[in-house]
C-alpha positions as CSV (number, residue, x, y, z in Angstrom):
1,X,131.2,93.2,51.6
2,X,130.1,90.2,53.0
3,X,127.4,90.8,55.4
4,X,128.0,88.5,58.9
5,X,124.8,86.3,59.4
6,X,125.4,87.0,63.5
7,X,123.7,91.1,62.6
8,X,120.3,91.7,63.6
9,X,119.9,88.6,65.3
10,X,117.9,89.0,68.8
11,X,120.2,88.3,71.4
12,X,119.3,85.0,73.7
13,X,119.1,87.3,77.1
14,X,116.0,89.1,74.9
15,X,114.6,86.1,74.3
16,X,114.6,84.5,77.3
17,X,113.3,88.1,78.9
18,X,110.3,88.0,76.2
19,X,109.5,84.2,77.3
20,X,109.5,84.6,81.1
21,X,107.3,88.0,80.2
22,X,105.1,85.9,78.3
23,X,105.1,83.3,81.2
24,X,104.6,85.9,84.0
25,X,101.3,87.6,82.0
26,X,100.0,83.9,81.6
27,X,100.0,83.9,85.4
28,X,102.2,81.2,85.1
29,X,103.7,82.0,88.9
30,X,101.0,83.8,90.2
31,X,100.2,81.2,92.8
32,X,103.7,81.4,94.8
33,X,104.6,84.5,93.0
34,X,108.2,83.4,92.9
35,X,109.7,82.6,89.7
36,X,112.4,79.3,89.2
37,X,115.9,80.0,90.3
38,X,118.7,81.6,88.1
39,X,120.3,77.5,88.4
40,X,117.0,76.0,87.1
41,X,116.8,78.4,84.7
42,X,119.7,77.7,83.1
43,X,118.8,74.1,82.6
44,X,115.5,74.7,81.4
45,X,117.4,77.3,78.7
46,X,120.2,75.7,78.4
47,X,121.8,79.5,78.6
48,X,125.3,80.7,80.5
49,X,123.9,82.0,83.8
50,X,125.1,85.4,82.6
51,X,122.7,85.0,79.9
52,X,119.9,84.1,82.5
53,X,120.8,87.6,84.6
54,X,120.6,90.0,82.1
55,X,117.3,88.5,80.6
56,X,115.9,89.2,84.5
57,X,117.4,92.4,84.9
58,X,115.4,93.2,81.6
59,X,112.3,92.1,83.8
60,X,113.6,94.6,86.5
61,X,113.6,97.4,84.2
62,X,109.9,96.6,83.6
63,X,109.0,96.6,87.1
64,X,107.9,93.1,86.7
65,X,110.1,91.3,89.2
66,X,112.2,92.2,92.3
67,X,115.2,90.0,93.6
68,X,114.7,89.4,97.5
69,X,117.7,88.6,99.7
70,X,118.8,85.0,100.3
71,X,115.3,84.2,99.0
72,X,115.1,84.4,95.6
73,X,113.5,86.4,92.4
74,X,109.8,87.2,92.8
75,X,106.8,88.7,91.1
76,X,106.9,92.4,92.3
77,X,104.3,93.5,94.5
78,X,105.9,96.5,96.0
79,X,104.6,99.3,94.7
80,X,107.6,102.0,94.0
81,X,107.7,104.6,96.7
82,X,107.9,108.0,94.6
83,X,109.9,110.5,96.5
84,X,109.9,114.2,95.2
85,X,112.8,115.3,96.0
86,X,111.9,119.1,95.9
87,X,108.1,119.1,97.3
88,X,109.1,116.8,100.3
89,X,111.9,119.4,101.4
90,X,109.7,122.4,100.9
91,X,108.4,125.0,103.9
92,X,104.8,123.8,103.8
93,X,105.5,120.2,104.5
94,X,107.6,120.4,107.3
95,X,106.4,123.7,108.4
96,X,102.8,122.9,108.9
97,X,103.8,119.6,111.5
98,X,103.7,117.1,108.7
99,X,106.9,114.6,108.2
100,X,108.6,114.6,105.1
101,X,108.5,110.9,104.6
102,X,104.7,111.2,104.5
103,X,104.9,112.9,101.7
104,X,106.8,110.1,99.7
105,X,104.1,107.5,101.2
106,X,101.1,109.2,100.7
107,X,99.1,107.7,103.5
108,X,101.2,103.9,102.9
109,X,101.9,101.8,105.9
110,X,105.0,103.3,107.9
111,X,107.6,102.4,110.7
112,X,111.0,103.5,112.1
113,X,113.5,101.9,114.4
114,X,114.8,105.2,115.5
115,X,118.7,105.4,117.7
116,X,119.7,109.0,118.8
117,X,123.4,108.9,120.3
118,X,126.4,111.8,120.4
119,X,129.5,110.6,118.6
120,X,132.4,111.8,117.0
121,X,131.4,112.7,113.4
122,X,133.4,111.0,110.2
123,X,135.8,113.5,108.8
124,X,133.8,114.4,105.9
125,X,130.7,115.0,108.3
126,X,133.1,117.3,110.4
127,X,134.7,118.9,107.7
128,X,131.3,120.1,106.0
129,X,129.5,120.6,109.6
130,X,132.5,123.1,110.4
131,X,132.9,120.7,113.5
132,X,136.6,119.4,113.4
133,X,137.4,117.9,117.1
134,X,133.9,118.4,118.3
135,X,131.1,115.8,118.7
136,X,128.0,115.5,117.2
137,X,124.1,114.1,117.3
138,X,123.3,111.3,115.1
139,X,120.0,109.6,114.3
140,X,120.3,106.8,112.9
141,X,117.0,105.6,111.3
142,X,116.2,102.3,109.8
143,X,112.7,103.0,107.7
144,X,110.2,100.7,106.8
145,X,107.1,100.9,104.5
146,X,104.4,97.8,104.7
147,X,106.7,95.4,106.5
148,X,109.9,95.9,103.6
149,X,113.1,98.1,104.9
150,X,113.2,100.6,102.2
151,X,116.0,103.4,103.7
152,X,118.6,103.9,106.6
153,X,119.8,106.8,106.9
154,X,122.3,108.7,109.5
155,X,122.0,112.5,110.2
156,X,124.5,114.3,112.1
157,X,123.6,117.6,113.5
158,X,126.1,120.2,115.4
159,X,126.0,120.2,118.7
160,X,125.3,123.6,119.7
161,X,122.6,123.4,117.5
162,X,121.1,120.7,119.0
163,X,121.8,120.2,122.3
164,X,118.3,120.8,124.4
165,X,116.3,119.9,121.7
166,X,113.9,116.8,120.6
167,X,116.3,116.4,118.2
168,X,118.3,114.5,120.7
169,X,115.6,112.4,121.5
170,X,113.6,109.4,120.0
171,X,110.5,111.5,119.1
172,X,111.1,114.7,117.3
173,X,108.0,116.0,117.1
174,X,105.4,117.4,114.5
175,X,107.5,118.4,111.4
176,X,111.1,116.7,112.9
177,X,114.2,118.0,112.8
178,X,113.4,120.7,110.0
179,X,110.9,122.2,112.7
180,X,112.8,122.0,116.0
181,X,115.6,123.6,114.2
182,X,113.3,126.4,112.8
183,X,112.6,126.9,116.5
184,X,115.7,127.6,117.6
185,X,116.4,130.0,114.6
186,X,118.0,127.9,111.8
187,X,115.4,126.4,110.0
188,X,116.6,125.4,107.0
189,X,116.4,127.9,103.7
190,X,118.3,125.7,101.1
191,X,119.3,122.1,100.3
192,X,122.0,120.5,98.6
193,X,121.7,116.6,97.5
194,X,124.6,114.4,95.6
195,X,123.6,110.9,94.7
196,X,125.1,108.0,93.7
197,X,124.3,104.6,92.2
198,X,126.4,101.7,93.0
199,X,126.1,98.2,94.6
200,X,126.0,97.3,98.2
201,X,128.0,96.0,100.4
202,X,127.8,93.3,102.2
203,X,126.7,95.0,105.9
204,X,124.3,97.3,103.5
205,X,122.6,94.5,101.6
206,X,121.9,92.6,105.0
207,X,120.4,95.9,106.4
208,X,118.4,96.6,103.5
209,X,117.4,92.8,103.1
210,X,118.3,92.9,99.1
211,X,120.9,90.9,97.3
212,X,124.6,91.7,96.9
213,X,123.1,92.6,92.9
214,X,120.7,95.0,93.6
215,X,122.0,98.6,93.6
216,X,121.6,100.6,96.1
217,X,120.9,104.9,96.0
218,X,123.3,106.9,98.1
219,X,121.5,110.3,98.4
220,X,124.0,112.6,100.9
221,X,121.7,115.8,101.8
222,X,123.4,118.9,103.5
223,X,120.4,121.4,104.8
224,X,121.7,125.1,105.7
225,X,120.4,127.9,107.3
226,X,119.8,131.3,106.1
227,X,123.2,132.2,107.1
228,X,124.1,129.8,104.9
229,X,125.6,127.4,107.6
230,X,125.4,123.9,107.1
231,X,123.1,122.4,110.0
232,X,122.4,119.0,109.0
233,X,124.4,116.3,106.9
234,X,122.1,113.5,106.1
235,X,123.4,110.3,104.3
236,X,120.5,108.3,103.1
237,X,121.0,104.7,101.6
238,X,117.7,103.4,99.7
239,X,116.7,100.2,98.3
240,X,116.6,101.0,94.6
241,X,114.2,98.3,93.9
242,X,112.0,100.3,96.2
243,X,112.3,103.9,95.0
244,X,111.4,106.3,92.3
245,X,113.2,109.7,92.6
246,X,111.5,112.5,91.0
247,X,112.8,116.3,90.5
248,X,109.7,118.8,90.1
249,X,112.0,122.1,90.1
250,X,109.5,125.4,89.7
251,X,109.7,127.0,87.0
């Protein structure tokens, strides 16, 4: 059998990726820390664009680059926001007045553009609220960690649950939602989280501030009572080039 001279060859994305890796470590684009465009990088390789993209996206495996929206691919300098799924949604961090986002940032820069309105839920909010032809509260919050938008999320919340509570206004209070709900006797005892990986679009990549190439993580979180009723639905969109999820289950 003759053997085809094309096997074990490195792939030209690879070594393009190992080249710009080289260049980056050389401090080669330190100084504006962005690196040439995916056009003059084909010239200067003389590679199919395609080729070009998949020798960065190697780079964005390695946490070396990020692509920012409308501006270009730049030296990361974000460092990943490690969210723990389990120990941010547990008793003690809510419970004792602290928000669960402080628990992903660890004392990091933080801001929210917060809107609290009553609307009519989507049907699949309604359908797993138990709230067909009833309205709901929303709050819809856009977060941000050291200037960057990192999340929005929407959480829709029954109304008779709700209604009287600081969970209808701006401010929530110490230990949000999770607390004021506790208050009025239906804390949450268990959570339920689906997630899903797929690329924005377009309105979601202008919010976020990311290209239309960079995935984003849908994470849809339904918190329930000790009844077992569902009291929250919580659809979370995050910028994947700005996350780490984590699972610490006990053991």
């Amino acid at each position: 059998m003759v053997k085809d001279p094309a096997q074990g060859k490195t792939p030209r994305y690879v070594v393009i990726a190992d080249e710009l890796r080289a260049r980056i470590e050389a401090g080669e684009f330190s100084e504006t820390g962005k690196l040439p465009s995916e056009r003059m990088l084909t010239e200067e390789y003389e590679a199919a664009r395609n080729t070009i993209r998949d020798a960065l996206q190697l780079l964005r495996v390695d946490d070396l680059i990020e692509s920012r929206g409308g501006s270009g691919v730049y030296l990361r300098a974000f460092r990943r926001i490690q969210r723990d799924a389990v120990e941010r949604l547990s008793r003690e961090q809510w419970g004792a007045g602290r928000a669960i986002w402080d628990k992903d940032l660890q004392g990091r820069d933080r801001s929210e553009d917060v809107k609290v309105f009553e609307a009519d839920p989507p049907e699949h909010v309604a359908r797993t609220l138990g709230v067909r032809g009833k309205k709901v509260w929303c709050r819809d919050k856009l977060y941000r960690s050291e200037g960057r938008v990192v999340m929005h999320s929407l959480a829709w919340y029954p109304a008779d649950l709700v209604e009287g509570t600081a969970i209808t206004e701006q401010n929530t209070g110490p230990g949000g939602t999770y607390a004021r709900l506790d208050e009025v006797g239906h804390g949450p005892a268990r959570f339920s989280e689906g997630i899903e990986v797929r690329l924005p679009l377009s309105a979601e990549s202008k919010t976020l501030g990311i290209t239309m190439s960079t995935p984003i993580i849908l994470i849809v979180r339904t918190a329930y009572d000790s009844e077992d009723r569902p009291v929250e639905v919580n659809e979370m969109k995050l910028d994947s080039d700005s996350y780490r999820l984590i699972y610490n289950f006990p053991s």
